[in-house]
Structures are given as C-alpha cells and as structure tokens.
LOVEXGU-619898 format. One record per residue (C-alpha): x, y, z; residue in three letters; residue number from 1. Coordinates in steps of 0.2 Angstrom, whole numbers. Each point is the difference from the previous one (the first is absolute). Layout:
N
> X | Y | Z | ALA | NUM
...
//
This chain:
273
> -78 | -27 | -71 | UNK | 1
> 8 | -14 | -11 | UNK | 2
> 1 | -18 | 7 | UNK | 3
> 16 | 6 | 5 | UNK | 4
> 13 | 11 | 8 | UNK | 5
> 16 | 6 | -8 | UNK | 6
> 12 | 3 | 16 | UNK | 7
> 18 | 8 | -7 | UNK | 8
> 13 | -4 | 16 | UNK | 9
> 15 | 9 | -1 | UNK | 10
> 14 | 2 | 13 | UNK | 11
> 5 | 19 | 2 | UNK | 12
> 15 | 9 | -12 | UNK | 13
> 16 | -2 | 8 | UNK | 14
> 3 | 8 | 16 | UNK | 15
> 16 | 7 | 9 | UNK | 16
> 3 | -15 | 10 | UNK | 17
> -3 | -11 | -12 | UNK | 18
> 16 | 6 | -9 | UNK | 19
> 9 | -1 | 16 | UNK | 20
> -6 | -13 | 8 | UNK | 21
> -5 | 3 | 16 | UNK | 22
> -14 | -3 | 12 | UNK | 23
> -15 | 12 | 4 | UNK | 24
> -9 | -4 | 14 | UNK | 25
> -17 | 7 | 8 | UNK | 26
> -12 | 15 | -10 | UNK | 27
> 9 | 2 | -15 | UNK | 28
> -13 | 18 | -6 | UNK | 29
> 14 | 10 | -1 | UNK | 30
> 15 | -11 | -3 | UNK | 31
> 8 | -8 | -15 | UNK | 32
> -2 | 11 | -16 | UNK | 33
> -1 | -8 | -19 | UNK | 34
> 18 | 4 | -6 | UNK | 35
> 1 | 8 | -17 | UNK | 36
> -1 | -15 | -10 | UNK | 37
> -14 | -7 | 11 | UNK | 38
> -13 | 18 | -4 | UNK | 39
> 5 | -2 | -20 | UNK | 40
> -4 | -17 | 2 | UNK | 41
> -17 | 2 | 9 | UNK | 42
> -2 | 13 | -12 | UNK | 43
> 1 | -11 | -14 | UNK | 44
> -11 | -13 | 8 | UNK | 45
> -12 | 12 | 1 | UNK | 46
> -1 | 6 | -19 | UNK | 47
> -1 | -18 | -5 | UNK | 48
> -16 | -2 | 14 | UNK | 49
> -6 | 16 | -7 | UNK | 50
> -8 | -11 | -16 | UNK | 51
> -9 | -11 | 12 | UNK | 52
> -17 | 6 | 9 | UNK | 53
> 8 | -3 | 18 | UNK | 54
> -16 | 4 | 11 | UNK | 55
> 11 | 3 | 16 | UNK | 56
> 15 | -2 | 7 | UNK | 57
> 1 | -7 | 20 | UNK | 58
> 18 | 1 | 9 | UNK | 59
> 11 | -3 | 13 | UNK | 60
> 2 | 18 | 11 | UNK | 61
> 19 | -2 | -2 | UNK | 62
> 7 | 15 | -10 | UNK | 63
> 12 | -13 | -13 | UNK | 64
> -20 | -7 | -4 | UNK | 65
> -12 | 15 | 2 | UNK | 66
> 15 | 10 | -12 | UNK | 67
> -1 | -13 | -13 | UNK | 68
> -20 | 1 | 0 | UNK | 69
> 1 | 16 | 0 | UNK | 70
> 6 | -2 | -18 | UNK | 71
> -13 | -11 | -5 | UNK | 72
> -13 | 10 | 8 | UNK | 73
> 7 | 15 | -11 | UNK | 74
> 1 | -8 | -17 | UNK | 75
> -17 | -8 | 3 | UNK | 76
> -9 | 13 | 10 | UNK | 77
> -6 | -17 | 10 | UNK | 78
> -4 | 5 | 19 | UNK | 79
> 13 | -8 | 10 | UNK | 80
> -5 | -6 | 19 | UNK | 81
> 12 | -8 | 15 | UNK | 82
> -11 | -12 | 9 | UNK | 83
> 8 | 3 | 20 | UNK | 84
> -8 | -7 | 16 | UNK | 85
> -13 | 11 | 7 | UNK | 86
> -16 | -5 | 13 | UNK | 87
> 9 | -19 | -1 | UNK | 88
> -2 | -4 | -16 | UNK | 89
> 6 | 8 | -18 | UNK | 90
> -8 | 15 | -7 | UNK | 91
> 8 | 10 | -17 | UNK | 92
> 7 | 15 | 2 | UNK | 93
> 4 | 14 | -15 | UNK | 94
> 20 | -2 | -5 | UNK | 95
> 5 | 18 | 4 | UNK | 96
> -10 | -1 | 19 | UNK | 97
> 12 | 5 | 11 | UNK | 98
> -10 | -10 | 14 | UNK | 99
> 7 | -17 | -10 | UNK | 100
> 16 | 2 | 10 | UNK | 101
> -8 | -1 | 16 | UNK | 102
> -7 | -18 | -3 | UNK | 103
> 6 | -15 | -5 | UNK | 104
> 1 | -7 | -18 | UNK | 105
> -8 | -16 | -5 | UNK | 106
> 12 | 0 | -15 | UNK | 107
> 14 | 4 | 9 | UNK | 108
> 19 | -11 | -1 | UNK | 109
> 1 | -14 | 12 | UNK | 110
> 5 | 8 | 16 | UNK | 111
> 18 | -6 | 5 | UNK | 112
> 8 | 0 | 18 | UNK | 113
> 0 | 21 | 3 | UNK | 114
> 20 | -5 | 5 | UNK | 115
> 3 | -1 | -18 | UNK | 116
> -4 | 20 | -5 | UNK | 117
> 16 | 4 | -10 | UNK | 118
> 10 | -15 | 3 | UNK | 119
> 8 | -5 | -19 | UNK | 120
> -8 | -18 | -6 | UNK | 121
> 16 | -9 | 3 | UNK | 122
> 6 | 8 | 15 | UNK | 123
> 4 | -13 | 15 | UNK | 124
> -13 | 8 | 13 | UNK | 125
> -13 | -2 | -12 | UNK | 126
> 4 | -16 | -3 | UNK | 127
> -1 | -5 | 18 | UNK | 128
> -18 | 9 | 1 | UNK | 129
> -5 | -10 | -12 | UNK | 130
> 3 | -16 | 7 | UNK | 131
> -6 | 3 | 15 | UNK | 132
> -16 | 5 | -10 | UNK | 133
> 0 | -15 | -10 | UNK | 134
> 2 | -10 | 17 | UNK | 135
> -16 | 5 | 4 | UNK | 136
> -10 | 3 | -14 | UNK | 137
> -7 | -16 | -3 | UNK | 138
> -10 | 1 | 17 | UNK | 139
> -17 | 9 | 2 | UNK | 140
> 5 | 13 | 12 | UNK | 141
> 21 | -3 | -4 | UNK | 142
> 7 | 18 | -4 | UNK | 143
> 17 | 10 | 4 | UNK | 144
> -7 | 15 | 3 | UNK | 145
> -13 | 8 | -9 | UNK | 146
> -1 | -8 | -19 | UNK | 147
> -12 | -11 | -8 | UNK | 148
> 3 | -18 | 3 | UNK | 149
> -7 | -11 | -14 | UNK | 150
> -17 | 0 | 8 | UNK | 151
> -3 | 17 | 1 | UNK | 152
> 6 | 2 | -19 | UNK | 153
> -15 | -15 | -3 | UNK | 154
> -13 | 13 | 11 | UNK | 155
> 7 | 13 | -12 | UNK | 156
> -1 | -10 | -14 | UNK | 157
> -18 | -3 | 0 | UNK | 158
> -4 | 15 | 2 | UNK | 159
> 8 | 7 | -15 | UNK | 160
> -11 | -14 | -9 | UNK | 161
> -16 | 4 | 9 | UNK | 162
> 4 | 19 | -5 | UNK | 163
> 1 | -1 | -17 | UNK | 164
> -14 | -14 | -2 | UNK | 165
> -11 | 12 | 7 | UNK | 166
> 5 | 15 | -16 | UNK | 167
> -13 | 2 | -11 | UNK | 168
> 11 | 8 | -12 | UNK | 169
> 3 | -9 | -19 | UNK | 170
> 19 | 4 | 0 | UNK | 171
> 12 | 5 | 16 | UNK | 172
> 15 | 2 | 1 | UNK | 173
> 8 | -5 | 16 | UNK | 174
> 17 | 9 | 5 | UNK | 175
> 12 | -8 | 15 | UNK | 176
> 16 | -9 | 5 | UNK | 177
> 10 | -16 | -5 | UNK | 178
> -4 | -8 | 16 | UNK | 179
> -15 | 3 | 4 | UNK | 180
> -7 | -3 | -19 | UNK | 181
> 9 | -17 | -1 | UNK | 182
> -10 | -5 | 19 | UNK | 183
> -15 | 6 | -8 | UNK | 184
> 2 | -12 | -16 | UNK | 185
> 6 | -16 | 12 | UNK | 186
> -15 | 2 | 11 | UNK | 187
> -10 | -3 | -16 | UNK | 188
> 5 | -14 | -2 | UNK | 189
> -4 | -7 | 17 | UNK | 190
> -18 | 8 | -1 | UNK | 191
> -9 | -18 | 3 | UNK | 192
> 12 | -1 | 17 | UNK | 193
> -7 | 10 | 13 | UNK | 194
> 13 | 1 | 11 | UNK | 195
> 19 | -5 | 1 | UNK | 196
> -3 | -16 | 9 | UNK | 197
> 14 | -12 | -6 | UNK | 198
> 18 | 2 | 0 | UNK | 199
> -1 | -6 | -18 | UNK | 200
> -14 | 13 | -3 | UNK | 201
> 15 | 14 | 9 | UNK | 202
> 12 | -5 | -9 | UNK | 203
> -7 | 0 | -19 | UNK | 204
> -8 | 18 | 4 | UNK | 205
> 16 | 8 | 6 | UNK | 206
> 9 | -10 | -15 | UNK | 207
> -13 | 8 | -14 | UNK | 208
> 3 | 17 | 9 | UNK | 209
> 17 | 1 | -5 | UNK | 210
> -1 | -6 | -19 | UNK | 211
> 5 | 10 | -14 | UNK | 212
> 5 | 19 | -1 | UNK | 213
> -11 | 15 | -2 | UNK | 214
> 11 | 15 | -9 | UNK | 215
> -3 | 16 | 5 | UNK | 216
> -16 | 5 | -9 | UNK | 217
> -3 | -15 | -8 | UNK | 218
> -19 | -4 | -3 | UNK | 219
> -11 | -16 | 3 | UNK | 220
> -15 | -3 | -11 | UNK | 221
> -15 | -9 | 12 | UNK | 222
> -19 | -2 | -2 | UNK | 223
> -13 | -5 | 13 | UNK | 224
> -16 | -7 | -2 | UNK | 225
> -12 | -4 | 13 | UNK | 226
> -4 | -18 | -6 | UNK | 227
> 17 | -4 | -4 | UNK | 228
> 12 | 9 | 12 | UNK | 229
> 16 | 8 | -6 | UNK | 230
> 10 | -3 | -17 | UNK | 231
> 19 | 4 | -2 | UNK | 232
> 1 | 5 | -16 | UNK | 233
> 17 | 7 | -6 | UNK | 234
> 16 | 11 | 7 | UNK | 235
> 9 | 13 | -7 | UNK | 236
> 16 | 0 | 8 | UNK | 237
> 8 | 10 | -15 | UNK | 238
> 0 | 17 | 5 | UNK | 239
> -15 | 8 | -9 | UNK | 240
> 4 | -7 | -19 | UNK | 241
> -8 | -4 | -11 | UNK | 242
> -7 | 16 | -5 | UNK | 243
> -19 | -6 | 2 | UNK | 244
> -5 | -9 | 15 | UNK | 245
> -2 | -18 | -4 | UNK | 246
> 11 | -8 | 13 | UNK | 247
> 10 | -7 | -13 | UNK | 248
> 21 | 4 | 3 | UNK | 249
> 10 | 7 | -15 | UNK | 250
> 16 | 6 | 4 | UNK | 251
> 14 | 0 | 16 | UNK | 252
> -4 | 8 | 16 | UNK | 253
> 4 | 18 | 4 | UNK | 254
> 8 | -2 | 15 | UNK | 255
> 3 | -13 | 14 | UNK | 256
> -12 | 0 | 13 | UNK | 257
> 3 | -1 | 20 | UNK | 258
> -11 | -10 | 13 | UNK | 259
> -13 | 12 | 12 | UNK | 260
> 5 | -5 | 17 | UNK | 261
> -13 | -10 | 2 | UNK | 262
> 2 | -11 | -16 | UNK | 263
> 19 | 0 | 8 | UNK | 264
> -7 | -4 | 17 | UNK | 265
> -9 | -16 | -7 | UNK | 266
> 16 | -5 | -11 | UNK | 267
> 10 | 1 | 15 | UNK | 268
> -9 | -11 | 9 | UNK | 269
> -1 | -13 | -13 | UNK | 270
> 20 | -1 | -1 | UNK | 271
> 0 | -1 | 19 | UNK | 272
> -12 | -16 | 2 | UNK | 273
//
C-alpha cells in the first residue's frame, strides 16, 4: 500500500424524489429509482472511473446509491460491498445480497422524522415537523419521533470515519447521500473535539453541515494518511466533464440538481434557526 489512500466520495445519480422534491423516510432498499437522466449519468461516471484502478466500491444499501455503484462496479469490475449493522458492529456485505435489506446501512441518508414519508419539501406539515425537530435537536436525547438529532448523526459520523480508516484498500470509492456525506466531512473537522460539549462547539458543527451543495453525482477527491489524517483535495461539481478525470471543471452543468431529503432536512433547519 502507498503512504496514502485515494477515497473517490460521490453522492448517488439523481433519484425520483429528488426531481420532485419530496421527503423519504425510513428503509429506502426498494424506493426512490435513478430517473433517466440520473442511470445515463451514473453511467457516465462510471466510464470515466473505468480508467482509474478503483479497488472497491463500499455503499449506502439505498437503491438511488447501490444503483449508481452498480455502474461503477460494472465498468470497473470492482467488487462492490454495503457495510450494514450485523452482531453490533459493521460488517461488509456483497452489493447484490439480498440480506443487505434486512439490516441497517452505515452509509445510509440522515434518518428524518418518519412523519415526513411523502410529504413535498415545502409543504406546510413538513414544515411544522421540522421545527418541532429542530426544537429538540440540539439536546442529547431531544427528538420528535424517531430521526437522528445532531448527536446521533456525530455517533454515525464517527463511524463512517472509523470504517473507512480501517480499509486497506489503495483507491475506494465511497457512494451515498448529500446529507449524510456533508456530516461526514464536518465531523472531520472536529476530530480533535471528542464530543459536542459547548454551545459554540453545536453550533459550528451543525453550521459546517449545512455549507455548500453536492449535485447529484458530483465527486469529492480525498486522501488519508495515517500520520496526517484526511486531505480534501478537490470537487467536481461539473457533471462528469472534462473528458479525463482530473477534477478540473470545463464546461456548464448538465442539468440542475435537487437536495436528498436529508441535505434538505439540514438546510431547513438552518433557515429555521
């Protein structure tokens, strides 16, 4: 192994509800197809991985995430794993196990308040979910029903990064959701806090969680070492151009892309508080 790992982080081809904007909610195996657009998209992501020696693919179990690695896993004839909860901790299954969708994901979307299946993002109801949510999100054990309060999402948060510390693998790519990704990249940045313990230190994590956009298939570029941690290095929020893939952004985006309900789920909360 190098003195380094290439991690390739992309969030999943557009989805059904992400063109409609509306909330899924709960074990998303079976719901919430790629649209068209989103397999010839994923399908192009794939041919530009295809010239990269991608060592193996790990995902979220949701079908929008295990469809688009599917791609990858084609073009690159990687093996593609879901890690899920098994025995109380994580453990790798194959992509195309049809036990994956009897166990949680690690790599799943944030889970939202389950009262927000099917709701549209701007629909008053979930509006008022929300809030009630955020009313509570800030406290350890604070939660409308059954989502993941801002604690939860740092338990989750850490380990995702324990996980994928622990590959071996020179170059993985990682496939999963807007939310969830962009809670995984804040918590890096608070690795030397061990646990939220400050207002201050709430209120800059939940603030970092919500910065920039992540369009649908869009790819970050990190590397890990084990002496000096995690380096970001660049994002391709271009749709898949240039031709080769060096990161490097060429020409307009293909289409506009639409928030998970989990990257909606944090924004929303941002514009409440």
């Amino acid at each position: 192994m190098t003195n380094y790992q290439q991690f390739i982080v992309i969030r999943h081809g557009e989805s059904q509800t992400n063109v409609t904007n509306t909330f899924q909610a709960g074990n998303q195996y079976d719901t919430d197809p790629l649209t068209s657009l989103g397999e010839q998209v994923a399908a192009r992501l794939a041919q530009r991985l295809k010239a990269v020696p991608v060592d193996i693919i790990v995902s979220s179990s949701y079908l929008r995430a295990r469809r688009t690695a599917g791609h990858i896993a084609e073009a690159t004839w990687a093996p593609h794993v879901i890690p899920v909860g098994k025995d109380a901790s994580w453990m790798d299954l194959p992509g195309e196990d049809p036990d994956v969708r009897n166990h949680v994901s690690l790599l799943r979307e944030i889970d939202v308040p389950s009262e927000l299946a099917g709701l549209p993002f701007h629909d008053p109801k979930a509006r008022e979910i929300q809030q009630a949510a955020l009313a509570v999100a800030d406290q350890p054990d604070g939660r409308y029903s059954d989502e993941e309060n801002l604690y939860d999402l740092w338990r989750r948060a850490e380990e995702i990064r324990q996980y994928l510390e622990a590959r071996t693998e020179e170059r993985v790519v990682v496939v999963a959701h807007g939310g969830i990704l962009k809670v995984w990249l804040a918590h890096l940045m608070f690795t030397a806090v061990a646990r939220l313990d400050t207002a201050d230190q709430l209120d800059a994590y939940r603030g970092f969680t919500r910065l920039g956009w992540w369009d649908n298939t869009g790819v970050l570029s990190m590397r890990f070492n084990r002496l000096h941690g995690w380096q970001w290095l660049m994002t391709d929020i271009q749709h898949l151009e240039p031709e080769y893939f060096s990161f490097m952004p060429s020409i307009p985006k293909l289409a506009v892309s639409a928030p998970d309900a989990g990257a909606e789920y944090l924004g929303e909360l941002e514009a409440e508080s």
